[in-house]
C-alpha positions as CSV (number, residue, x, y, z in Angstrom):
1,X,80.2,102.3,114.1
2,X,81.2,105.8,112.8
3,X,83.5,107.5,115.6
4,X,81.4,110.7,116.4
5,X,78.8,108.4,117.1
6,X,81.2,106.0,119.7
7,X,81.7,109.4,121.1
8,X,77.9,110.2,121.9
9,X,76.7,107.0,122.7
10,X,79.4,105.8,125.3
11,X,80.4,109.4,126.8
12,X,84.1,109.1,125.5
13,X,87.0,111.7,125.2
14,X,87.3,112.0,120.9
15,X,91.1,111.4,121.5
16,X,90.7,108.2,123.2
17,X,88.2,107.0,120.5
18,X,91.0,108.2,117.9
19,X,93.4,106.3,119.6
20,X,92.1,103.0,119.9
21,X,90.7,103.5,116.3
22,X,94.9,103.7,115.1
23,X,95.9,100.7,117.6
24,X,93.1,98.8,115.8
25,X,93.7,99.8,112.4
26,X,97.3,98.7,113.3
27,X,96.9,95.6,114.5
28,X,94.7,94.5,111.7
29,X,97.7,95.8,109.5
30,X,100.1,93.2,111.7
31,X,97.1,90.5,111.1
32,X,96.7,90.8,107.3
33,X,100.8,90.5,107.2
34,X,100.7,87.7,109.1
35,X,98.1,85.7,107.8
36,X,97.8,86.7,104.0
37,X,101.1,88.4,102.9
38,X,102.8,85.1,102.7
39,X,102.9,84.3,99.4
40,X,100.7,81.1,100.0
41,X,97.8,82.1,98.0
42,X,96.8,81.0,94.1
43,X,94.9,83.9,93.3
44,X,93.9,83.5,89.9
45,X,91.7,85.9,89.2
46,X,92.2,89.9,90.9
47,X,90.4,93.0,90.8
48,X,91.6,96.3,91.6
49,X,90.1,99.6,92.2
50,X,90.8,103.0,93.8
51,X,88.3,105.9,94.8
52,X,88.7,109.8,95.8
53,X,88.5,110.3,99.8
54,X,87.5,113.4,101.3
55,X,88.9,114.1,104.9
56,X,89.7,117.1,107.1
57,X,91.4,120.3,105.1
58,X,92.3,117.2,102.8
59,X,91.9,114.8,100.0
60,X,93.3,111.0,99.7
61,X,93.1,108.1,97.7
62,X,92.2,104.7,98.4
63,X,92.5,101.6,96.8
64,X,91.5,97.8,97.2
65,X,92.4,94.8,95.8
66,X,90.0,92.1,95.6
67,X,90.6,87.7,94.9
68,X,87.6,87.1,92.8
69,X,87.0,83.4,93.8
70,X,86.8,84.4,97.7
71,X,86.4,87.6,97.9
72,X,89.2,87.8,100.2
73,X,90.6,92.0,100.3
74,X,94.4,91.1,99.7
75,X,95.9,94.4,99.5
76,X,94.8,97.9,100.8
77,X,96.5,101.0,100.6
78,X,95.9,105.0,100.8
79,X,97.9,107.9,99.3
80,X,97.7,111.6,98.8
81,X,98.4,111.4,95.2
82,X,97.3,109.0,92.4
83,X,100.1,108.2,91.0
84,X,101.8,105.3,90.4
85,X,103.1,105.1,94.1
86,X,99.3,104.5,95.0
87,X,99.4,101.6,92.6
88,X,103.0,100.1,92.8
89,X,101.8,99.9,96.9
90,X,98.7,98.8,96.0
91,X,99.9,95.9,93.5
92,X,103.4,94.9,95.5
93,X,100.8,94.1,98.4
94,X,99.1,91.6,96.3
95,X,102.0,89.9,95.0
96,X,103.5,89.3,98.4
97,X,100.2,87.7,98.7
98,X,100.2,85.4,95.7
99,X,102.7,82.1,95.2
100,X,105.3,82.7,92.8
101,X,105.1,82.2,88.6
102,X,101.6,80.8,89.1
103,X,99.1,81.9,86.4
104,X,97.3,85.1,87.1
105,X,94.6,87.4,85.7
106,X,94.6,90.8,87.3
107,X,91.5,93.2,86.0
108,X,91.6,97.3,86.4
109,X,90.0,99.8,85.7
110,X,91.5,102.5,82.5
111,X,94.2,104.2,84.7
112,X,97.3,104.3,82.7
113,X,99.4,103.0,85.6
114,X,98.2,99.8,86.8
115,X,99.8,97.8,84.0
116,X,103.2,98.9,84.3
117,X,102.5,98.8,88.6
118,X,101.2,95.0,87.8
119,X,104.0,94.0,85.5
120,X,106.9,95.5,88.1
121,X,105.0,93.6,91.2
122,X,104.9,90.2,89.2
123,X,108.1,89.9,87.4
124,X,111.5,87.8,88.6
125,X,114.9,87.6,88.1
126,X,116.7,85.4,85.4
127,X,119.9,85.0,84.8
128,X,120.3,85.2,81.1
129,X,124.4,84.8,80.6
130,X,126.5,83.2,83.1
131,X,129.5,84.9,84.7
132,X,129.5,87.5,87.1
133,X,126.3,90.5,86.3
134,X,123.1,91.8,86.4
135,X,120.1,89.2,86.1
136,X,117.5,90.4,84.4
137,X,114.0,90.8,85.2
138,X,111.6,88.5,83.2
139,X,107.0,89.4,83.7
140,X,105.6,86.0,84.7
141,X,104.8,83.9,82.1
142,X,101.3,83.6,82.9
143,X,100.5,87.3,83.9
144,X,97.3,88.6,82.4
145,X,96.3,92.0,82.3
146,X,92.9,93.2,81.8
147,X,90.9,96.8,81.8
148,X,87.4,97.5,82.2
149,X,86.3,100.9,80.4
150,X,83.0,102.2,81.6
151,X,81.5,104.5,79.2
152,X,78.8,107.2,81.4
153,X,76.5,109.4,79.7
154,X,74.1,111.7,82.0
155,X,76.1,109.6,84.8
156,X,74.8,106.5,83.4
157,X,76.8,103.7,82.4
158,X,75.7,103.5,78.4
159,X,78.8,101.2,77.7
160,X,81.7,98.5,78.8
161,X,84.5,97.4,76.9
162,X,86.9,95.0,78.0
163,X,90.0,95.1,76.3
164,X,93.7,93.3,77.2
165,X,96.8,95.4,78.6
166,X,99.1,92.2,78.6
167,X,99.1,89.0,77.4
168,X,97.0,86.3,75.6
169,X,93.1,87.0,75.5
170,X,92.4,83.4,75.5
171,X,94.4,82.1,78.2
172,X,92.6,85.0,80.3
173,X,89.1,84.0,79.9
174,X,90.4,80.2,80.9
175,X,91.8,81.9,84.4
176,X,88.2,84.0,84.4
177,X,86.3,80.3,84.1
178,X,88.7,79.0,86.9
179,X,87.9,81.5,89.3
180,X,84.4,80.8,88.9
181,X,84.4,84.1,87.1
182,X,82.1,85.2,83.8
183,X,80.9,88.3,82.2
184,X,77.8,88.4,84.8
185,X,80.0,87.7,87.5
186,X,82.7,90.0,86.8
187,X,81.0,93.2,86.4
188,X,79.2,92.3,89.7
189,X,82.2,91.4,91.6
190,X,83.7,94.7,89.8
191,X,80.8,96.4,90.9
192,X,81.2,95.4,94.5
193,X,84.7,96.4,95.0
194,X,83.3,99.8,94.1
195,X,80.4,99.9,96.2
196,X,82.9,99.2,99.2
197,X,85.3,101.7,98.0
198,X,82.5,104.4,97.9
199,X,81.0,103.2,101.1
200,X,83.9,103.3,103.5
201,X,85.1,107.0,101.6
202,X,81.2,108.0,103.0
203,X,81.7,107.0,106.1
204,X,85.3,108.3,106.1
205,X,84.4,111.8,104.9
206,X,82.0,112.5,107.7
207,X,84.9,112.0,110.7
208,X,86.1,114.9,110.6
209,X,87.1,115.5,114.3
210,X,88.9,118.0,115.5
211,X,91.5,115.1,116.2
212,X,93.2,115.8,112.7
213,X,93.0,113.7,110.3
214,X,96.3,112.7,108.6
215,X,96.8,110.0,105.5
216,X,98.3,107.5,108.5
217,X,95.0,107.8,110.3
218,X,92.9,107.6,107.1
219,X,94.6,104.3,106.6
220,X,94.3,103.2,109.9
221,X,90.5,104.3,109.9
222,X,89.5,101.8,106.6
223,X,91.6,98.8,108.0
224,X,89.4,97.6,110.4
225,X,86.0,97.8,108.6
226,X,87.1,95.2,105.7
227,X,89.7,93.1,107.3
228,X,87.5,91.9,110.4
229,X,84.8,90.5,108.1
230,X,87.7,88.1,106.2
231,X,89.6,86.9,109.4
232,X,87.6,83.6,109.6
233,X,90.8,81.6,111.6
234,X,89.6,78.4,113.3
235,X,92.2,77.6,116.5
236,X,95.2,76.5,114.5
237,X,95.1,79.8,112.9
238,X,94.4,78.8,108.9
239,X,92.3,81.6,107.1
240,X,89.1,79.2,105.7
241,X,88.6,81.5,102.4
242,X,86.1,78.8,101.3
243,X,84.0,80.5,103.7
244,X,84.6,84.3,102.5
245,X,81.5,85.8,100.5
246,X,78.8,83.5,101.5
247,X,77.4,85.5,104.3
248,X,78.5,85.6,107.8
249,X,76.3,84.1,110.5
250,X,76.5,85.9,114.4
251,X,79.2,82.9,115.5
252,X,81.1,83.2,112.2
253,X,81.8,87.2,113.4
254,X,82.0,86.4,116.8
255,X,84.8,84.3,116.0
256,X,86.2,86.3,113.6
257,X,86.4,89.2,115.8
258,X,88.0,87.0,118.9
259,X,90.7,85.5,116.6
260,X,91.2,89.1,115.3
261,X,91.7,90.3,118.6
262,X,93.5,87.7,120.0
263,X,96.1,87.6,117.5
264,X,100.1,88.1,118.5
């Protein structure tokens, strides 16, 4: 539910509704630390996509990071430039996400910046010559970088190529068949991560309150809306991401939402 909105319907004060809108976006932040920034996940395949964000007297950019096989969001960040802050954020997230030197397929859009972001996220250090020194930092092994073009005309998408940033084409489409990927499901998976980028911009663009709207409260505005669908924790705590992307039932959010909530 949009803010404005919270604000009719209940009677509330705009600042209060601002206010618990940043203590949730912030707790959701502590949550998606907690539970998915711990390097415990074999990604696989990843998608990554940013979109332009309208706000008050300013403009932002916000991007998402997607696990194909789940649909889990792993990373989320928003920045007044895109530059390759935006994306280093964006793509340090996701490797504090993923267990080390495992293999990897990571798919972007044609921005020139994701592939040197994604190959100084995933790289490690080796010691090449021993003796006091400098290691050296060594790309994973197994790090594969891909780029979707999408070619428009009249706004129309006419065209796709697919083309490889970084490493072998081969070994890509083998991670692409492990995450229960293929051309079909890729575009629409691609295609979704888009629609959710466009959708929560919308919905961003028309709260515009005379609360201010600063790039800390933009970011704290988006958390909530994508991070409360994922947070499926039974009591021990253990994200099931088997569950992610097969609908959610009324329980299934109810739970989420208490486990969210209850958090510490």
């Amino acid at each position: 539910m949009k803010s404005q909105a919270i604000v009719q319907a209940f009677g509330l004060d705009e600042r209060t509704v601002a206010e618990w809108r940043d203590r949730a976006g912030q707790h959701c932040q502590d949550v998606h630390e907690a539970i998915v920034e711990q390097g415990k996940l074999d990604l696989v395949h990843v998608q990554a996509d940013e979109i332009r964000v309208k706000g008050r007297k300013m403009i932002a950019w916000m991007g998402l990071a997607m696990m194909v096989s789940t649909r889990l969001w792993v990373a989320g960040t928003v920045s007044l430039s895109r530059d390759k802050g935006l994306a280093d954020a964006l793509l340090h997230q996701v490797r504090r996400a993923a267990q080390r030197l495992r293999p990897l397929r990571v798919l972007t859009d044609g921005w020139a910046a994701y592939p040197g972001s994604i190959r100084r996220a995933f790289r490690e250090k080796v010691k090449v010559t021993p003796g006091p020194g400098r290691a050296c930092l060594r790309v994973w092994p197994e790090l594969q970088i891909g780029t979707v073009i999408k070619h428009t005309e009249k706004k129309r998408v006419v065209e796709i190529t697919r083309q490889m940033a970084h490493g072998i084409l081969e070994r890509a489409e083998q991670l692409l068949q492990l995450s229960r990927g293929g051309d079909v499901r890729e575009y629409r998976v691609y295609r979704t991560l888009e629609w959710h980028l466009s959708r929560t911009a919308g919905e961003l663009d028309t709260q515009k309150s005379a609360c201010g709207f600063t790039c800390a409260r933009l970011a704290h505005g988006h958390v909530p809306d994508w991070l409360h669908l994922q947070f499926l924790c039974d009591p021990s705590g253990t994200l099931q991401r088997e569950t992610l992307g097969k609908g959610m039932h009324s329980r299934d959010s109810e739970r989420a939402d208490r486990s969210c909530l209850e958090f510490r």
